[in-house]
FISE-288359 format. One record per atom (N, C-alpha, C): y negated, z, x negated. Coordinates in pm, whole numbers, plus 50000, padded with zeros to 5 digits. Each point is the difference from the previous one (the first is absolute). Layout:
BEGIN
YZX
...
//
This chain:
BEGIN
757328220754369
498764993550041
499284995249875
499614989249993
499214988549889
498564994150046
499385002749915
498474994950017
499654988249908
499844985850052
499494992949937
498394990750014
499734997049899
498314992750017
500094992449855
498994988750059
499684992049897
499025005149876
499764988949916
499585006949879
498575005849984
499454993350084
498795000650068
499685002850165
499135010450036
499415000450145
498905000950028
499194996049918
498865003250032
498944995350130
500624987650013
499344990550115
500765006550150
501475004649940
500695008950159
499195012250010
500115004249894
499465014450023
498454998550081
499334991449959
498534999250061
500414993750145
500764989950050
499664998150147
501085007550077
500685009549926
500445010450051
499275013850041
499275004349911
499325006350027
498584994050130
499374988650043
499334998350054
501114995250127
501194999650000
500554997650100
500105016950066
500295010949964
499945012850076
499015001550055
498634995849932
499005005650088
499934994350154
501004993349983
500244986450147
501165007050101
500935003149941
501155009150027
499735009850081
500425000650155
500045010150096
501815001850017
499525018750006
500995003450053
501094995350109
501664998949930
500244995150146
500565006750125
499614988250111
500425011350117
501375009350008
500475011850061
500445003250024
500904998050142
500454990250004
500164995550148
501505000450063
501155004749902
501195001549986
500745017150009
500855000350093
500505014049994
501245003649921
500155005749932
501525003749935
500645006850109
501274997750008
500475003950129
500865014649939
500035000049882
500725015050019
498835012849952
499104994349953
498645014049991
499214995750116
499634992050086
499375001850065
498554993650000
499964996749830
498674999749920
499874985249990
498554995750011
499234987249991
500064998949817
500124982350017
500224999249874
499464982850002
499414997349870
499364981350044
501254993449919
500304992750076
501814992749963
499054983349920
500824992949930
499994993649924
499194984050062
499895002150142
498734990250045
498945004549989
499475014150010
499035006650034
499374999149837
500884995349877
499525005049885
500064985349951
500394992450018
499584983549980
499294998750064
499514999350121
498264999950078
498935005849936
500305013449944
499025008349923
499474988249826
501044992649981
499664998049867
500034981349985
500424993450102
500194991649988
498334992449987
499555002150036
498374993050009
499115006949853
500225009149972
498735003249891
501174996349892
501495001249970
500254992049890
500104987449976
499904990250110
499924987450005
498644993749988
499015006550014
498365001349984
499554998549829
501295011949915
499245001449854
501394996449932
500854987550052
500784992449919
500874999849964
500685015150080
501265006849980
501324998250132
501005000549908
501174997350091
500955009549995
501145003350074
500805010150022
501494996049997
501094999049927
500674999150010
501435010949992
500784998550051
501375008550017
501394992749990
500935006249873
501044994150006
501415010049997
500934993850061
500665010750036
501764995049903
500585011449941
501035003249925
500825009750041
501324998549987
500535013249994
501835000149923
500555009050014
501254998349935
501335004650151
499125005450125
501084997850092
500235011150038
499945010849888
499645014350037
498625005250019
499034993949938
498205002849995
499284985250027
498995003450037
499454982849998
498575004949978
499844990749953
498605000249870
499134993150045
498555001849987
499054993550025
499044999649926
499404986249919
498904995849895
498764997350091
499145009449998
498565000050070
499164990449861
499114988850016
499324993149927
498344998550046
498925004549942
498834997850036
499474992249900
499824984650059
499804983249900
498445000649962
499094996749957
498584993749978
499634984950007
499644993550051
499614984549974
500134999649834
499355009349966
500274992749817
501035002149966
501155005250043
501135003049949
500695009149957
499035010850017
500605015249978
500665003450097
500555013749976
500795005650065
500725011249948
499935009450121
500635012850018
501355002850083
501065005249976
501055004150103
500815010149970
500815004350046
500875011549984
501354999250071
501055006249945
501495000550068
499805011950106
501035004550113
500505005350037
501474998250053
500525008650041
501565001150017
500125014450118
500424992750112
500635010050087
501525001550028
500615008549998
501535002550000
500585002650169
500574985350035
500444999350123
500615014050066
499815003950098
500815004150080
501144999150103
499904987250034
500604989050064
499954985849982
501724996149940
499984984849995
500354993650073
498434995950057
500244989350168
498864991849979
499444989749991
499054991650065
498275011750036
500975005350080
498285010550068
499895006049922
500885008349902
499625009449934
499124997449866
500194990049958
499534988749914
498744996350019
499764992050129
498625000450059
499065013749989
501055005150068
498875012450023
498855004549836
501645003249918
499615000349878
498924993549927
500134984049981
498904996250014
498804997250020
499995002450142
498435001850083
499325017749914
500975006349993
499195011649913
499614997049897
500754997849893
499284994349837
499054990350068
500154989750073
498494990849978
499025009550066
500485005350071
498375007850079
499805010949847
500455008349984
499415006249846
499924993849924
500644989549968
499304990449854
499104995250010
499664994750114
498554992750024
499145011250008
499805013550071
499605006350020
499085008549853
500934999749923
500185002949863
499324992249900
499944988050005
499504992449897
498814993750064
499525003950124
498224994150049
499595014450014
500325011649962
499125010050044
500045004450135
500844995550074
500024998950167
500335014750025
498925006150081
500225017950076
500614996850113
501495007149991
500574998250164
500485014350001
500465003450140
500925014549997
501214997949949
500415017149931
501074997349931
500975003850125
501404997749924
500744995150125
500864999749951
501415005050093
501485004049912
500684984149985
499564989550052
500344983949937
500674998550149
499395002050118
500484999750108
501544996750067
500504991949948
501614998450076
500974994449844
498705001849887
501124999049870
500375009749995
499435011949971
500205013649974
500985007050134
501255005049962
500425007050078
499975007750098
500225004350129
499105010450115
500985010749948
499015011450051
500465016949951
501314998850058
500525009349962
501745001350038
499245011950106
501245006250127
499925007250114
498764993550088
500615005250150
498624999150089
498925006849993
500115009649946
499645011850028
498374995849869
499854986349959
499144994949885
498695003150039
499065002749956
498765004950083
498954985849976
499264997150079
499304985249991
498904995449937
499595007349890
499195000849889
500545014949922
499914994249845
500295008649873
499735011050010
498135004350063
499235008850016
500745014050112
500674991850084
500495013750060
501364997550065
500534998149857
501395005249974
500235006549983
501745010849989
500085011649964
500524996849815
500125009049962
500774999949872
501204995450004
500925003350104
501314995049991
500124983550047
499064996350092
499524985150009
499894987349887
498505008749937
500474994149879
500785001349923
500685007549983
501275000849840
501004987850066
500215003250120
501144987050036
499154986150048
498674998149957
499894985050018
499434993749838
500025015049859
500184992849924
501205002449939
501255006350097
501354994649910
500304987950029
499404995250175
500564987450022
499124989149889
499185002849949
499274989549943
500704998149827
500725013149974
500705003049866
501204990250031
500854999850081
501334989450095
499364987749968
498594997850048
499834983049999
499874998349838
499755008649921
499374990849841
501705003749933
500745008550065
501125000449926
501275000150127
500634982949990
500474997650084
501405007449947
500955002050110
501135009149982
499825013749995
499025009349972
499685010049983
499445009450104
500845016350030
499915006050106
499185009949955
498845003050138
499105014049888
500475006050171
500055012449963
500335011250069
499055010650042
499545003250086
499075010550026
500585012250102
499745012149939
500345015750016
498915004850070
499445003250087
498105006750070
500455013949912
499495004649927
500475014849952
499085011050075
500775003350116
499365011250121
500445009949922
500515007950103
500915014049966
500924999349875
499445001649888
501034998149884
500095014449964
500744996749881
501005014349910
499115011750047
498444995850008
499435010549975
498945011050100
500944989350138
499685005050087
498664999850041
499884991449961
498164994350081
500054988450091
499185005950116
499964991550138
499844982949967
500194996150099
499224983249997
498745000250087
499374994749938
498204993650064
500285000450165
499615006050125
499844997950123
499434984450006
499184994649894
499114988950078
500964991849934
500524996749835
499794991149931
502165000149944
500275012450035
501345004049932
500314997749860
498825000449973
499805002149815
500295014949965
500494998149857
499835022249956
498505003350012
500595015150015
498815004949979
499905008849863
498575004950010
500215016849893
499615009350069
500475009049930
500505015350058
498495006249942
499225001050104
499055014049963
499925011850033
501805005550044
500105016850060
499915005149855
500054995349915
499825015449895
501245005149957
500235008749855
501165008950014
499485012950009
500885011549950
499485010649990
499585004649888
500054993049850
498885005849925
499184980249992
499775000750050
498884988850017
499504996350174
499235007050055
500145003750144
499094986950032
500154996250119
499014984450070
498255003849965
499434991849923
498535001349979
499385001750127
500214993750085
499154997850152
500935004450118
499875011450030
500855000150126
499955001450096
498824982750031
499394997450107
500754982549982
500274996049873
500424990449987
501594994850083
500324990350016
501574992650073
501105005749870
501035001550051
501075007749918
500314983349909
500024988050043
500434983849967
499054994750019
499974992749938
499074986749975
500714986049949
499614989250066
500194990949959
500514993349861
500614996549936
499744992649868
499654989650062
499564993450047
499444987149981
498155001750057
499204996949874
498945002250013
499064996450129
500254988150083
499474994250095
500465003550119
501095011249972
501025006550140
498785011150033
500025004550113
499425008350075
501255013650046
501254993549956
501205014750076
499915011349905
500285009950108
499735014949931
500745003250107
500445016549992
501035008550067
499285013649937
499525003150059
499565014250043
500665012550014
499655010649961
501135015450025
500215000750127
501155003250025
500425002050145
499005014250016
499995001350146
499135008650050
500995014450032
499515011549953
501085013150011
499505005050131
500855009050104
500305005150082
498325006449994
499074996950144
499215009250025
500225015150013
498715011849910
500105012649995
500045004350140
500655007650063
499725007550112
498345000349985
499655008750124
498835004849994
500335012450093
499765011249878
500115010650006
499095003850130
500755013050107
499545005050072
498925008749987
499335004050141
498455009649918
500945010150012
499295011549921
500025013650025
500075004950110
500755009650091
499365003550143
499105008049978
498994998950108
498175010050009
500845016649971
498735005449938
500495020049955
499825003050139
500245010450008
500635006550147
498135005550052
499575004750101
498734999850064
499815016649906
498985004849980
500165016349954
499985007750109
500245008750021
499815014650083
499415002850107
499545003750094
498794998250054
500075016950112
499115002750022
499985018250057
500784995650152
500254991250079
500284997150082
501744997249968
500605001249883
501335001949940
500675015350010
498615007750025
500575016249952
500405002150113
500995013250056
501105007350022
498565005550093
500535003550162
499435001050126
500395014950013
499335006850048
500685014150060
499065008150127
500695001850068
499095003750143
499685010949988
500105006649890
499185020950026
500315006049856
499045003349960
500085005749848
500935012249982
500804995049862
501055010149984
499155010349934
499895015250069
499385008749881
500735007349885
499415003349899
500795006149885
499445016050007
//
């Protein structure tokens, strides 16, 4: 990537700067179809800018290069007096077809333009340039994915910048060391049973916990066999009573 400008900007720089204060956000009016997520696509961001830079004398231009494997794009911001600002970029095809090309395209101009007027849009995985997560199982925003979600939608994104190249993913559950996988997330966990000269600090605490900070899974001590509940005592026997003693119908004399 290359940054070029004339020798002078001073006259850009000034109806550039009075061109932002003109500059509204652009709409969001476009869905990415594999997050789910609103995003303002490359009309929404020429509407946003086309009127306040044409107001303070400024023009926008885009030119496009490539070598067949990447294709390049020269973003140019002109001045009536003749200055000027621009910059290279270069995206590395994923597919050599016509659409894929386009697609490509329509991303660098929506961030180059975006980029060189100051333009606030949502960020956005480059909607149908950028690769969709590998498995179904992809969750429909970043935010509540699992861990194993994302690792395989940025190996697939490691595949697109390095074509020919296989990345491999292992979920490491139950490994060597005998620790569970996540109930929610099937991430590892850690072990907070304790040994025996280092006994569990809290042993009110989950035996596992999550490694992944934003996971909520835990696994708890199994529950041991309820204590009986011991029987009562039986009641002491009644004491004695004169109505116990030994009956006799006529006194024995001595």
């Amino acid at each position: 990537m290359s940054f070029h400008m004339s020798q002078t900007i001073g006259e850009l720089a000034k109806a550039l700067a009075a061109a932002q204060t003109e500059i509204m956000p652009a709409k969001r009016e476009s869905v990415n179809p594999h997050f789910k997520s609103r995003y303002a696509d490359l009309a929404s961001c020429w509407d946003a800018v086309r009127g306040p830079l044409a107001k303070h004398g400024l023009a926008l231009s885009q030119l496009v290069g490539g070598d067949g494997d990447t294709v390049r794009l020269t973003t140019m911001l002109i001045h009536s007096s003749g200055e000027f600002i621009g910059s290279d970029a270069v995206l590395r095809l994923t597919k050599h077809d016509p659409a894929s090309v386009g697609s490509a395209l329509t991303y660098l101009r929506r961030y180059g333009l975006s980029a060189v007027c100051g333009l606030s849009s949502e960020d956005d995985d480059g909607a149908s340039a950028a690769p969709p997560p590998v498995g179904t199982e992809a969750a429909s925003t970043w935010s509540t994915a699992t861990p194993s979600e994302k690792v395989r939608a940025a190996a697939s994104l490691v595949e697109a910048a390095f074509p020919g190249s296989k990345t491999t993913y292992t979920p490491m559950g139950s490994g060597a060391d005998g620790d569970p996988s996540c109930p929610v997330c099937g991430n590892r966990m850690w072990d907070n049973r304790g040994t025996p000269e280092k006994p569990k600090a809290n042993p009110k605490a989950p035996d596992f916990k999550c490694r992944d900070k934003a996971c909520t899974g835990v696994i708890w001590p199994p529950r041991g066999a309820k204590k009986p509940v011991a029987a009562a005592p039986p009641p002491p026997p009644p004491p004695p009573s004169d109505d116990d003693a030994p009956q006799y119908d006529e006194e024995i004399p001595f």
